[in-house]
Structure formats: C-alpha cells, structure tokens
N, C-alpha and C positions, 0 to 999 in steps of 0.2 A: 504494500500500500504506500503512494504517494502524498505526502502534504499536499494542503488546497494549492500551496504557491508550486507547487510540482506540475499539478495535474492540469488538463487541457483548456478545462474553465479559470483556473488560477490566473494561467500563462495568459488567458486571452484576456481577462479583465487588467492585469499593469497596461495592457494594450487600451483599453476601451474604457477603463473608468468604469464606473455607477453605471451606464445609458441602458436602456431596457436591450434585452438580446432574448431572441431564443432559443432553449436549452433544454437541446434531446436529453431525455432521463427516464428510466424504467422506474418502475413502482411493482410492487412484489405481494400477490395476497398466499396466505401458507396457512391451508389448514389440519385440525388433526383427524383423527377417526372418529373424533366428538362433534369433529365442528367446529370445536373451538380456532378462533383468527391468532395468527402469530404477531404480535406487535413490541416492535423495539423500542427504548427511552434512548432517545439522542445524547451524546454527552455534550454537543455546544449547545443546546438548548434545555436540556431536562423535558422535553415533553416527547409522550406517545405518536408512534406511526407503526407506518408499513416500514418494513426494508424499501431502499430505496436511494436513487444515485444519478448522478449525472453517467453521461458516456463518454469516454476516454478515446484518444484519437487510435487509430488501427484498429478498432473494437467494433464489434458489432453490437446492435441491441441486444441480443439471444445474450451474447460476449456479456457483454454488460450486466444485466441479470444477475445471469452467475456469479461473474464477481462480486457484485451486491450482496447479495442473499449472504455466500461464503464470507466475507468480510463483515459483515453487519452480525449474522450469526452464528458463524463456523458449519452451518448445513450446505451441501453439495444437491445441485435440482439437477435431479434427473430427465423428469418428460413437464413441458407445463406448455401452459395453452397462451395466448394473445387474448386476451379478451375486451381491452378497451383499447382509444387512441385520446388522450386530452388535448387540445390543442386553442378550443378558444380564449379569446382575448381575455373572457371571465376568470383564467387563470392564472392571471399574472401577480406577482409579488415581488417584495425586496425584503432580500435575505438579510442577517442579521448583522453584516458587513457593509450594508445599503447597496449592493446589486441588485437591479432592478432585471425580473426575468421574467418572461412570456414561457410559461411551458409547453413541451410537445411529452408528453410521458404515455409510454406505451405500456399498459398495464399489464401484469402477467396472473395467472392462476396456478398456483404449481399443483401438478396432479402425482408426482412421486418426487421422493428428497429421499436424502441417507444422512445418516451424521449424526453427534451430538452437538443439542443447541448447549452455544455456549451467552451466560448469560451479563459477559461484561466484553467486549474488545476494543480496541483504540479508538471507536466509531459512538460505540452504545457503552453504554450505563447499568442495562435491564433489558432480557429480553423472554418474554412468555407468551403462552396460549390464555387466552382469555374466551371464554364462555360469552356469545354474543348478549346477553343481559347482562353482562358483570364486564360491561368495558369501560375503561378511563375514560375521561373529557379528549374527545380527537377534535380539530379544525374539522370546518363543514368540509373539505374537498373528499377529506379520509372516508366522513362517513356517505359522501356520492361513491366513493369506490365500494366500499361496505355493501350499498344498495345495488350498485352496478353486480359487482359478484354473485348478489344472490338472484339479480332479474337474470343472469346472461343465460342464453338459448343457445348457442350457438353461431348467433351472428356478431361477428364483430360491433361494439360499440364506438361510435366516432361524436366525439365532443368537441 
C-alpha cells in the first residue's frame, strides 16, 4: 500500500489543487451467510462504510476491488458481480483535505471471498458484519447502496 501523496489521486491533486475532478473508485458490499453487510471504520475519519477506494493507474476496476477489499480487510474476492454505476452530479463531495470530487464508483456485490477479516489495518480502525437492523449511523449514499443491493435483479444499476 501506497500513501495518499504516492498514489495516483495524491500525484494528480499537487497537480490540480482542491478543483472538482472525477474519480473512478469501487465501492464493495460483502455479505455473510446471515446476511449480515461487512462495514469498515475509517481511520482518517472514525466513521462507518463499505470497503472502498479510488483506482490506481495500470489497475483495472475488477484490479481495484481486490485491492480494496484485501487492504481494507485482509479478505481475498473471489467471484463478485457489478451491480451498480454512480456517476451523477448528486455525488459529489470534498474530502477531508478539501478535494472536491464528482464520483464515478462502480459498485460491486461479492458472491464468494476466502480469508480472515482482519479487524484493524493501516486503512480501518474496525471492521465487522452487522445485522441489517443493528447498523451504525452510515451517510445517505451508503444507505442508497444498502437499498441498491437489496433491489438488484440482475440489471445493472446506473446512477
């Protein structure tokens, strides 16, 4: 794993300052045999999500995933599905460094993983399955993915 000032968003913001950009990143839902959603605690922030991650240059999305998941919580995905695409304007933010970002996050469903979660790494803080009536305060986007996850049919979702 690379520092933020490493990695390919790092490099491009000493380039580009604060200005809004858009910025490919995967979003990760993992659940158990229960049901129960996998959600990590950020360590720059202390709050609840999904794994989840910008894209790194030579990486693919699939690429990216992986690495996510693995780094956020030492689980390795084995087969997992595309299920959403976010992209509009409705979701843009400024990070906690005040870069301002337009997301494109392609959301994933993992349908098999191996591995032990681990529940602290350089990224998180916390990381468990939570019973969907027993989950933490998430931002509204988390809980659009939550809904998305449980509506999806099989057709791609494009937001």
């Amino acid at each position: 794993m690379s520092s933020f000032e490493e990695s390919y968003l790092g490099q491009l913001r000493k380039l580009v300052g604060n200005r809004m950009l858009i910025t490919p990143a995967v979003r990760v839902a993992i659940q158990d045999e229960q049901g129960a959603i996998l959600l990590i605690r950020r360590s720059d922030n202390g709050k609840w999500g999904f794994p989840a991650g910008s894209m790194e240059l030579d990486e693919s999305v699939w690429d990216a995933m992986q690495r996510e998941v693995k780094e956020e919580t030492g689980l390795d995905v084995i087969a997992a599905t595309p299920i959403a695409v976010y992209s509009e304007p409705r979701f843009q933010f400024t990070n906690a460094f005040g870069g301002q970002h337009q997301m494109l996050a392609f959301v994933f469903r993992v349908d098999e993983w191996c591995g032990k979660l681990l529940t602290e790494t350089d990224e998180t803080i916390d990381a468990r399955f939570f019973a969907l009536e027993e989950l933490p305060e998430l931002p509204p986007v988390y809980q659009e993915t939550l809904a998305d996850v449980a509506a999806f049919d099989g057709s791609l979702i494009l937001k």
